[in-house]
N, C-alpha and C positions, 0 to 999 in steps of 0.2 A: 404390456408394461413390464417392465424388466429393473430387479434391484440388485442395487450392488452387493454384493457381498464381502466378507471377507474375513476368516477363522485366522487371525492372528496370532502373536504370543500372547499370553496374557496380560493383560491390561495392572500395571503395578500400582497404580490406585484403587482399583477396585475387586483385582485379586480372580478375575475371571477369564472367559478367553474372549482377546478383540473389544472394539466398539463399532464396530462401524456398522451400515446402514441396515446389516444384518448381521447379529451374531449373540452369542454365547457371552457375556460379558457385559461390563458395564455399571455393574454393582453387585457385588458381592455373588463370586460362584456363578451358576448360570442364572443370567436374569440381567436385567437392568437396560438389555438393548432391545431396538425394535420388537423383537421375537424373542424376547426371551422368557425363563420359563419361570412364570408367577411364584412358584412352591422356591425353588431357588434361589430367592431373594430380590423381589418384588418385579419382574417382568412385567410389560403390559397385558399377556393376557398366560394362562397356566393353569393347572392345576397342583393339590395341596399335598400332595401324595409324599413329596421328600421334598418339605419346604424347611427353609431355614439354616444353608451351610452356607456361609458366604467366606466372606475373606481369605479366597483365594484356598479352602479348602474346597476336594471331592466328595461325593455322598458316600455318607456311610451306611451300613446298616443297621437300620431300626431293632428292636428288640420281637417287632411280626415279624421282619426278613427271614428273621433266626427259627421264628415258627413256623415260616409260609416252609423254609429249607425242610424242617421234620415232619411238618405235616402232607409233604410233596413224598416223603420216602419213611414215612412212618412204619411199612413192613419192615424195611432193615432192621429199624432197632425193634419191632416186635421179634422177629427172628431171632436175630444176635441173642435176645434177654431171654426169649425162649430158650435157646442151646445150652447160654450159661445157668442158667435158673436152673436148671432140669438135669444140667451134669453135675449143680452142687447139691440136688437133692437124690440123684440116685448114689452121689460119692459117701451121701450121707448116711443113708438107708443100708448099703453094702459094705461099709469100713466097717470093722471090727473094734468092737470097744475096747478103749484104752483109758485104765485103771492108771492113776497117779497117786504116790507114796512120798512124803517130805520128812525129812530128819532135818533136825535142825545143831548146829555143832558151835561153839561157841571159841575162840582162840582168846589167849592171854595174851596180854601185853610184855610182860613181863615174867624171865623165867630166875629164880632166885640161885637154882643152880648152877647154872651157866656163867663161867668167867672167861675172858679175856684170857690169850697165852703169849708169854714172850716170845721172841726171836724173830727169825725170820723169814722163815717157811711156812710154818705150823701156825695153824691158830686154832683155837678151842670153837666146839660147833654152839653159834648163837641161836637162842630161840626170843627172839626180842622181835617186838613188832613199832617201826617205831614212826611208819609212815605209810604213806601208799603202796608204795614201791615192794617193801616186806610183806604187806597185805596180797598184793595181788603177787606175790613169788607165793605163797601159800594157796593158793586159788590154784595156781598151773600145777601146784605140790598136789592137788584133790583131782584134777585133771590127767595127770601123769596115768601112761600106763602101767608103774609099778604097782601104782595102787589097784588098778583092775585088773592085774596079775593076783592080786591077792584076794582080793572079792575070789576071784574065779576058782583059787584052791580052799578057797572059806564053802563052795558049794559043792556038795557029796553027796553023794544016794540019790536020795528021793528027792529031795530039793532040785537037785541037777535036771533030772528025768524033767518033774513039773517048770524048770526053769524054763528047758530047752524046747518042751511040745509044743507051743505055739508056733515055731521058726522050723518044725523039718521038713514045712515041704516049699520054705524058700532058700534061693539061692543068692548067690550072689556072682560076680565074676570069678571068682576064683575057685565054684565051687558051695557046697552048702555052710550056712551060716556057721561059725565058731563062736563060741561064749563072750569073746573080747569084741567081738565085732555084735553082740546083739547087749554086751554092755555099754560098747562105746556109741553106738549110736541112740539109745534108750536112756541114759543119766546125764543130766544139767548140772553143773555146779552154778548156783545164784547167790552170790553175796548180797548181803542186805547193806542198804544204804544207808554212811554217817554211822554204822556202829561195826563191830569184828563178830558177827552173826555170819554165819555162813547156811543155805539152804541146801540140800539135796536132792534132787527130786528123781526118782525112778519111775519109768512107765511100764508097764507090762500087762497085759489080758486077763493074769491072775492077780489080783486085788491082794491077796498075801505073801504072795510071791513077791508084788511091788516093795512090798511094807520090809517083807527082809531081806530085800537087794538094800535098799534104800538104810537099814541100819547096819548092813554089813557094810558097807562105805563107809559110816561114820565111822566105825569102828577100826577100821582098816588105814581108816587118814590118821587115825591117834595113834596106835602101834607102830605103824610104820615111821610117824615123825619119833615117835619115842625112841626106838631101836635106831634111828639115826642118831641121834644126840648121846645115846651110850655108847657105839661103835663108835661114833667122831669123838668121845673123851677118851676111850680107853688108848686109841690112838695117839689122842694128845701125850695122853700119860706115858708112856714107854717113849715117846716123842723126848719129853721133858726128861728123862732118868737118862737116856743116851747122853744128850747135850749136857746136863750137870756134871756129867763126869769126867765129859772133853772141857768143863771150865775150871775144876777143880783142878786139875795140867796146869792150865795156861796161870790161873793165881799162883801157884808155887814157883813156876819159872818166871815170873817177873818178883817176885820176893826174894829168890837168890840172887837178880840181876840187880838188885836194887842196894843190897847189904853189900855185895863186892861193891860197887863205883863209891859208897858213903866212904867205906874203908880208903880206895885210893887216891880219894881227892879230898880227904880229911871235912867230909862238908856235914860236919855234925851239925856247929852254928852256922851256915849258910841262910837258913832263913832271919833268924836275926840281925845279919850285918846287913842285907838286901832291906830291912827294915827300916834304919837307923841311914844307911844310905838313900833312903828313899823319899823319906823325912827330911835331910838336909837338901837333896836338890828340890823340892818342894820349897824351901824356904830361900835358897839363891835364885829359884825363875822366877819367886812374887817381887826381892829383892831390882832385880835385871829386871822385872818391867815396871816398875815404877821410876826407876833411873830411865829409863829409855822414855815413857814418859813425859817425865818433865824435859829430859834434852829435847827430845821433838818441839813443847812449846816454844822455849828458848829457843829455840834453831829458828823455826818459824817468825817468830818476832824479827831477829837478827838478819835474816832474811829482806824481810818486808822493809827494816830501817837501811839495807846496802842499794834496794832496789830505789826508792825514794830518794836517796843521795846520789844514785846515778842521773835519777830522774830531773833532780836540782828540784823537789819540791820540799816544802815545808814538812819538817818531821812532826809537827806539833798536828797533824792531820791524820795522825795515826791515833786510834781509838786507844791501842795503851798505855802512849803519850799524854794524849790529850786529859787520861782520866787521872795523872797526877794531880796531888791536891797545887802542889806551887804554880803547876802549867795551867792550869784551868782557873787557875785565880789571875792569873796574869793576863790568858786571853779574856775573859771577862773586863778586865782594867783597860783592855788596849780597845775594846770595842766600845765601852762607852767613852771614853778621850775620845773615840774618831767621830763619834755620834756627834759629840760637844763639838769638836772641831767643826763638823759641818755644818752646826747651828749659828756658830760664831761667825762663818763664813759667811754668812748672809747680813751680817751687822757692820765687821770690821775687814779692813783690810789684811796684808799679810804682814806688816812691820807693827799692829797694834799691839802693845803691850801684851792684852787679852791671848791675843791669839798666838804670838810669840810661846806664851806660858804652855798655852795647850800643845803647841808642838814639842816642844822640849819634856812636856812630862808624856807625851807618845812616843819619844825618842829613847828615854830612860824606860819607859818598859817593854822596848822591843829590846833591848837589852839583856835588860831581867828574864826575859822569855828566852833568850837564844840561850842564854847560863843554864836556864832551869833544865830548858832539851837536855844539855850537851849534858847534862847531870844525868837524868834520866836515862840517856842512851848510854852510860857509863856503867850504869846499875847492868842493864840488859844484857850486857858485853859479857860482866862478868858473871853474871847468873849462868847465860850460854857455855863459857868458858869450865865453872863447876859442876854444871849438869855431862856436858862431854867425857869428863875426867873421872866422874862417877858412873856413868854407863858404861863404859868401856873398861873400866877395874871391876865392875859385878858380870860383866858381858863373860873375862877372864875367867872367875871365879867358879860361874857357872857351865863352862866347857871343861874344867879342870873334874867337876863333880861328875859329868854327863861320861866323861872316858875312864873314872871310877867304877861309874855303875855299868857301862857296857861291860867294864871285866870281868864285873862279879856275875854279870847274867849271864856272861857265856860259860860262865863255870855250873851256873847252876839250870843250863837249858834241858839238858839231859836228865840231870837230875828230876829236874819237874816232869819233865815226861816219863818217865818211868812211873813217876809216882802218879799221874794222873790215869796212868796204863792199870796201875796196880788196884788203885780205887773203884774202877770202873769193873774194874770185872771182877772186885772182891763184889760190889755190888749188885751184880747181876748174875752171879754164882747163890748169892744168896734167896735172889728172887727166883731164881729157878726153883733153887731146895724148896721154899718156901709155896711155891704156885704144884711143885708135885705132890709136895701133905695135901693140901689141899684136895686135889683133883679125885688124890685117892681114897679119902675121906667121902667125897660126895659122889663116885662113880654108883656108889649103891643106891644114891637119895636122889636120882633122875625122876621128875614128875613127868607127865604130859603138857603138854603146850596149850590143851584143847579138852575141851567136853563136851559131852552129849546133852544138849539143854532139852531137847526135845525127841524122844523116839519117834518112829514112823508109823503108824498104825493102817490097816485094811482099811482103804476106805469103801464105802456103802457101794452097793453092787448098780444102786439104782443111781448113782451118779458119776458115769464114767467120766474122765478128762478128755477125751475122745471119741466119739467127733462130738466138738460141740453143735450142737444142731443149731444153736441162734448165730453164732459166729459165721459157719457155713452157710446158712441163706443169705444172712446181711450180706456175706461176702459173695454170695452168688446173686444175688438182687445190683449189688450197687455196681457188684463187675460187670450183670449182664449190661447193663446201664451204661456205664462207662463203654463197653464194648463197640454197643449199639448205635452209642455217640460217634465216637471215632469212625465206625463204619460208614456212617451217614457222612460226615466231614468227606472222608474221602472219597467216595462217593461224587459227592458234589466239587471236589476237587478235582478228579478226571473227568468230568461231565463237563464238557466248554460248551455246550446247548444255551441259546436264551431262553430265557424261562421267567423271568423278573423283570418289574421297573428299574431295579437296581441295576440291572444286567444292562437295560438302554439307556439308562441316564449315567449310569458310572462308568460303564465300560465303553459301549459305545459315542458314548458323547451327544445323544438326543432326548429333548424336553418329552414327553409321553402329552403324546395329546388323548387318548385314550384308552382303553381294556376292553374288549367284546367278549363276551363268553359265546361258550360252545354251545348253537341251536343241536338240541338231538332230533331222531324222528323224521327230520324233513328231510327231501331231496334238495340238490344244486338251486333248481327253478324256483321253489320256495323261497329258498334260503335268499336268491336273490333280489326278493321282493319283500321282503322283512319288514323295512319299515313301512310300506305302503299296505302290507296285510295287518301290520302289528301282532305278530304271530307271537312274538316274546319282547312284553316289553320293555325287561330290559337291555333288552339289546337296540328296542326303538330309544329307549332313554339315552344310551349311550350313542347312539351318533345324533341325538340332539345338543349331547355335551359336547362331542367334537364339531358340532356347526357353531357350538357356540364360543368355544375357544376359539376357531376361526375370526368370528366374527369379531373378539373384544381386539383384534391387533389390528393397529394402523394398517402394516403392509396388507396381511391377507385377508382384512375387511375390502381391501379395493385390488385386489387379484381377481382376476377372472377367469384363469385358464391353470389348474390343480393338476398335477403328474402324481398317477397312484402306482407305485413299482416297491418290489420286496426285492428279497435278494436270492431266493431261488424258485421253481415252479413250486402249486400248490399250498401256499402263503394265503389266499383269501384273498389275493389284490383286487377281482373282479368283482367277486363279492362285497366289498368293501367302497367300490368304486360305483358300483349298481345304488346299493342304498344310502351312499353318501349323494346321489345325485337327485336320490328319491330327498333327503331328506331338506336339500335346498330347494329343492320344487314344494316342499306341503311349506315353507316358508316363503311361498311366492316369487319366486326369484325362476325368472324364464333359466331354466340348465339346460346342455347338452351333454351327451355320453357319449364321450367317442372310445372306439377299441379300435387302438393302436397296436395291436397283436398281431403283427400281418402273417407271423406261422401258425399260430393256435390261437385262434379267436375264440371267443367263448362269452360275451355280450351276449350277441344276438341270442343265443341257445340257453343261456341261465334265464332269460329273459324273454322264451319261448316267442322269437321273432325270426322272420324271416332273412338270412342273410346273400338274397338273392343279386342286390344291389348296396353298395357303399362307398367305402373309399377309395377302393379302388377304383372303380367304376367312375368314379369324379377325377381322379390324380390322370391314371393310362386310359379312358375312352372319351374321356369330355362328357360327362351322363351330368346334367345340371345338380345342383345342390339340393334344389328342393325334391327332384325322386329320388337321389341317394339317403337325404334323411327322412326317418319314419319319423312322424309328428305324431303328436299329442299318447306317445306310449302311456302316461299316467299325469293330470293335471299341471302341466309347466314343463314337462320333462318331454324331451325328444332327445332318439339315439341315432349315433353316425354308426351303422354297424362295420365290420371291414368289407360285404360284397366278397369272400372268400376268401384264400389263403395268395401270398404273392411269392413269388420264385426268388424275387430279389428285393427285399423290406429296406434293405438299406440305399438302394437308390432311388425308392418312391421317397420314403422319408426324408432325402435330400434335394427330392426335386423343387422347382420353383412351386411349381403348382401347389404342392403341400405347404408350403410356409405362405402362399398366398392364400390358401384358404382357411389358415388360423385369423390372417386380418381382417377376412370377410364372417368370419363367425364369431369374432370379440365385438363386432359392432352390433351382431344379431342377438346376443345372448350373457344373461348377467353373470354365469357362471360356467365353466365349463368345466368338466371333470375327463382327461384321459387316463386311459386304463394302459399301459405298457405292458413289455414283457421283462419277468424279471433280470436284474443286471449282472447275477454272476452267470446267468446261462449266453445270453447276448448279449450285443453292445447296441439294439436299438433304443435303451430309452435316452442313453447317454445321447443320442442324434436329437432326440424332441426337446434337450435341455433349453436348447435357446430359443424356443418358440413357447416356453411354459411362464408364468409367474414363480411358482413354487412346486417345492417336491412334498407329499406327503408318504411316509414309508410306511410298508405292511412290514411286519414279523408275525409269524407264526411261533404258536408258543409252543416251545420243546421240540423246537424243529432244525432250528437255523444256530451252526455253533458262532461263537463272541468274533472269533478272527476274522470269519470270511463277513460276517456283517459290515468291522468296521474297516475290512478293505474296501466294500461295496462304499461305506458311505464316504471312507475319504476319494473315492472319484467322484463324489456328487458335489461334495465342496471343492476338487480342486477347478471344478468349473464353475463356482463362482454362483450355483445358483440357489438359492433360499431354498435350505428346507425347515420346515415348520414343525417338522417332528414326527414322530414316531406311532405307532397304534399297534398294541400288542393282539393278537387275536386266536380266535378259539380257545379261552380260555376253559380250563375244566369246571364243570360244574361245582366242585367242590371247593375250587380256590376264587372263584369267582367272588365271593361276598365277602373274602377276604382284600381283594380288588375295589371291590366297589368302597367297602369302607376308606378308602385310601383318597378317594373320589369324589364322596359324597358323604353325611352323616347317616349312619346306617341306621337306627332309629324310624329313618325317614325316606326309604328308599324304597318304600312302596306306597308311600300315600299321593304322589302326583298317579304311578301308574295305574292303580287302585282306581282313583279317579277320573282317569283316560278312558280306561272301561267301561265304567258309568257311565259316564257322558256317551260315548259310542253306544251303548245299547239304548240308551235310551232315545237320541237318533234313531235308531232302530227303528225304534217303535213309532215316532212322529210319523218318519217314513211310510209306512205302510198304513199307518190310519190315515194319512193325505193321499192314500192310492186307493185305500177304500170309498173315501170321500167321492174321491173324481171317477170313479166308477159307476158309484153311484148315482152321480149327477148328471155321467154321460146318457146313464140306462132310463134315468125319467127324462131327461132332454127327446 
């Protein structure tokens, strides 16, 4: 029986791969087709191990995977944590205590003596704090190596000696330690947060020493800033006395330049007449726009009534027309006459009396109207006419005034400048005078910017700042930790080995039909007889679950002929192909074992048989079927062993004989299991595909890396033939029950084997009391 296959794109309704008669796909993830895998989202038959990714996502990893990963390489991070643990407690044990000393120093905001300096150059030194920006320029100000220039001549004698004994027998690159290099890298400036608090902190080995490093800094930040603020006044101040006496000059020579031009241009009253002239043309430009004005409106009108009489239309249509009292009484009069006329029209004719009247008093006051316009537009004329006559005599008046006052300012353009020359710098001659008393006044009353809020004192001998021993393990605990993690990661990042479900369901793209742990203790021949001796059972348990996964799918309930191939030697395929044949025989099912291995056979020999006659012996001599196979090896099971090794496997395998005796042995037999050789070493099992039902795949665990597997398996799909999945095998003892839970409820994974036991021994025992029995009854017979 042969099914179609077909690993297509993903199926965009269901988010998986293919539908067809075999595949990956189908609903959600793997699942939903013939064979697909139950845990994947609802295949026909599976198991539960990474169930539940569908929609067209891949499996992820569980929050075990992540365990099974550190529990597989748990020595790394013991290691790693060991190294790290161990170097942060001998760093701890071996550093030298270090003694921490805090002064605490306090900055004003505000310095009262401190002013501002005129000019241009110079400016007076501020001590104002008035933002961040000033805040933290005083920080760099405590940081400065002026200041640990000074610390360092503040240390003499004996101080110095105990300063410096801790550091003589370090070096550095240039040589042994200097005072500024074991200041600068020993003091913190720490401003305190939200207030002008400044900390200091010195460390040193000498506890006293720390405490008067540590006040000599504060000290050293207040003098220093102080002696800057007197040096930067006194500067100012001789700054200031220079410059006042260069302005004192410059006022005199504009006062005599100022008395000569009064003198030659007689401009004693100049300001006065500039006044009085200033005043009158003020009064001709309010004049000149209110005539301008009104002639605009008048023009405007005048306008409007020339355009309308070009127009040939009614003037009385014009709004300032219309709003005379006589015009607007008359249009009133002319519209109800027309009203009445039109009324009358409907009664009488045009000769009646009636109507005659109404016309002729319509006729006298279109009259009346055209008088009252032409009045009107007469008014407008000459309003136009007076407003012109007046704009243009003030227009006059006020250009007469305007070429006045241009003469008198150029007369007095000069003049004002001098005098605005003269004020300015009488004024700033005085500020100067004024800001030097000052300066020299307060040169003596310079305060500090800064105090000492807090001295530094010795701290206790039994609490050094260094090492701190809880900080150093935590930190050597959580780094080994960390370390050990990473280690591990990578680790299992260069390691392309399969080793996981995740590794054959995600990476290679195969349902896991089951996990066999590692039998210890036994030989090959054992091993291959497992399930028929029930030597461990769970390992019989597990390929009771892979017959029975078999069993729940449509296809491979009715497959009868099973290809067992890995992807390199020493996988367990034969192994796996032995007891999977035992394990369809103890479910009654007539099986056959064939070894298909025509280089290295290994059937017959795990399976302590003779492999004197087999398939070959049937294919190249004609040796019948029934003495090439050994019968009744274990209840249901018989095996085709290979009869020896063959010179050329690929042209038996291709003969007619050989595909004629697959159809002679599906009618003999409900099951067949072939054993192959694996597919990255030869290409024989690739020749058995088209005589097989299905593939079932061995992996060996920690054997076989991710790439060359799923090379191996996309040649098995690209031929079209079902495989049904995967079986990880030899798993370690340790991660085994990690497995099994993935597979079964662990709670519960020894109460059927538990009970297998039982039953078999007690067997046992019936056994042999029904051999005593007939013994018995032979011996009195």
């Amino acid at each position: 029986m042969k099914n179609d296959y077909v690993r297509g794109a993903p199926d965009p309704n269901s988010g998986g791969y293919g539908s067809g008669g075999y595949g990956y796909g189908g609903g959600g993830g793997y699942g939903g087709g013939n064979y697909g895998y139950g845990g994947y989202g609802g295949g026909n038959y599976g198991y539960g191990g990474y169930g539940g990714y569908g929609d067209g996502a891949g499996p992820q990893r569980s929050f075990k995977d992540y365990f099974l990963i550190f529990r597989e390489r748990i020595w790394y991070l013991l290691v790693a944590f060991a190294i790290i643990f161990s170097g942060s407690i001998l760093y701890t044990l071996n550093k030298t205590k270090v003694y921490t000393a805090v002064s605490q120093v306090q900055l004003f905001r505000d310095d009262a003596s401190a002013l501002g300096a005129y000019g241009q150059g110079t400016e007076m030194e501020l001590n104002q704090i008035l933002g961040a920006e000033d805040f933290n320029t005083q920080i760099i100000v405590f940081e400065s190596l002026n200041i640990m220039r000074g610390v360092e001549q503040r240390l003499q004698d004996e101080m110095r000696e105990r300063f410096m004994a801790p550091y003589m027998d370090t070096l550095s690159f240039s040589g042994p330690l200097t005072p500024l290099e074991v200041l600068a890298e020993n003091r913190e400036v720490i401003p305190r947060r939200m207030s002008l608090m400044i900390n200091l902190a010195y460390s040193h080995p000498d506890p006293f020493i720390a405490a008067e490093v540590a006040n000599l800094f504060a000290k050293e930040f207040i003098d220093y800033n102080l002696k800057l603020n007197i040096d930067g006044s006194m500067k100012a101040v001789e700054d200031l006395r220079i410059r006042a006496d260069q302005q004192k000059d410059r006022v005199e020579e504009l006062e005599l330049k100022l008395a000569e031009y009064r003198e030659q241009n007689n401009a004693v009253s100049l300001q006065s007449d500039e006044n009085i002239a200033g005043v009158q043309l003020a009064h001709l430009n309010e004049i000149e726009l209110s005539n301008k004005n009104t002639y605009d409106q008048f023009q405007t009108k005048w306008n409007q009534v020339e355009t309308y009489r070009l127009e040939g239309r009614n003037l009385w249509e014009l709004a300032f027309v219309a709003e005379q009292p006589r015009v607007s009484s008359l249009l009133q009069q002319i519209s109800s006459t027309r009203i009445s006329i039109s009324s009358a029209s409907k009664r009488y004719r045009e000769k009646h009396p009636a109507m005659i009247q109404l016309l002729q008093t319509l006729q006298e006051g279109e009259l009346e109207l055209e008088l009252a316009v032409q009045n009107s537009v007469d008014k407008i004329y000459a309003g136009y006419s007076e407003s012109k006559s007046n704009f243009e005599m003030a227009s006059l008046r006020l250009a007469e005034k305007e070429r006045e006052l241009i003469e008198l300012g150029k007369t007095k353009i000069e003049f004002n400048s001098l005098l605005r020359d003269l004020e300015v710098q009488q004024s700033f001659f005085q500020a100067l005078n004024l800001r030097m008393t000052t300066e020299k006044a307060q040169v003596n009353l310079k305060n500090p910017n800064a105090r000492v809020v807090d001295e530094a004192f010795p701290p206790p001998e039994d609490q050094p700042s260094s090492p701190n021993i809880v900080l150093n393990l935590a930190a050597g605990f959580f780094g080994g930790i960390a370390v050990g993690v990473g280690l591990v990661f990578t680790v299992v990042f260069l390691d392309d080995r399969v080793k996981s479900a995740f590794d054959i369901e995600g990476t290679i793209g195969l349902p896991m039909l089951g996990v066999i742990p590692r039998i210890k203790k036994l030989d090959s021949n054992t091993k291959a007889q497992a399930v028929a001796s029930n030597v461990d059972s769970h390992v019989t348990e597990t390929f009771r679950s892979i017959h029975s996964a078999l069993k729940l799918n449509e296809q491979s309930k009715n497959a009868k002929v099973f290809l067992a191939t890995s992807t390199v030697p020493g996988e367990g395929k034969s192994f796996v192909s032995s007891n999977l044949s035992l394990t369809f025989a103890n479910h009654g099912e007539k099986t056959l074992l064939i070894d298909c291995d025509l280089r290295l056979p290994n059937v017959a020999r795990s399976l302590q048989l003779k492999n004197d006659l087999g398939l070959l012996d049937y294919v190249e001599k004609g040796v019948s079927l029934e003495n090439a196979i050994i019968k009744d090896v274990c209840p249901n099971l018989d095996v085709l062993p290979t009869g020896g090794k063959s010179k050329n496997p690929t042209q038996v395998l291709n003969s007619a004989q050989f595909e004629e005796l697959f159809a002679v042995l599906r009618d003999r037999y409900d099951r067949i299991v072939v054993d192959s050789p694996p597919l990255a070493a030869v290409s024989d099992a690739l020749n058995l595909l088209p005589l097989v039902d299905g593939v079932i795949y061995i992996i060996k665990f920690n054997t076989v890396k991710r790439k060359t597997a799923v090379v191996n398996v996309r040649r098995l799909w690209e031929s079209n033939t079902p495989v049904y999945g995967a079986i990880l095998n030899n798993i370690t003892s340790s991660l085994s029950s990690y497995y099994y839970s993935n597979y079964s409820d662990k709670a519960y994974k020894n109460y059927y084997t538990n009970q297998g036991e039982e039953l078999e021994q007690v067997e046992e025992l019936e056994d042999e009391l029904l051999g005593d029995i007939e013994t018995e009854l032979e011996s009195k017979s």
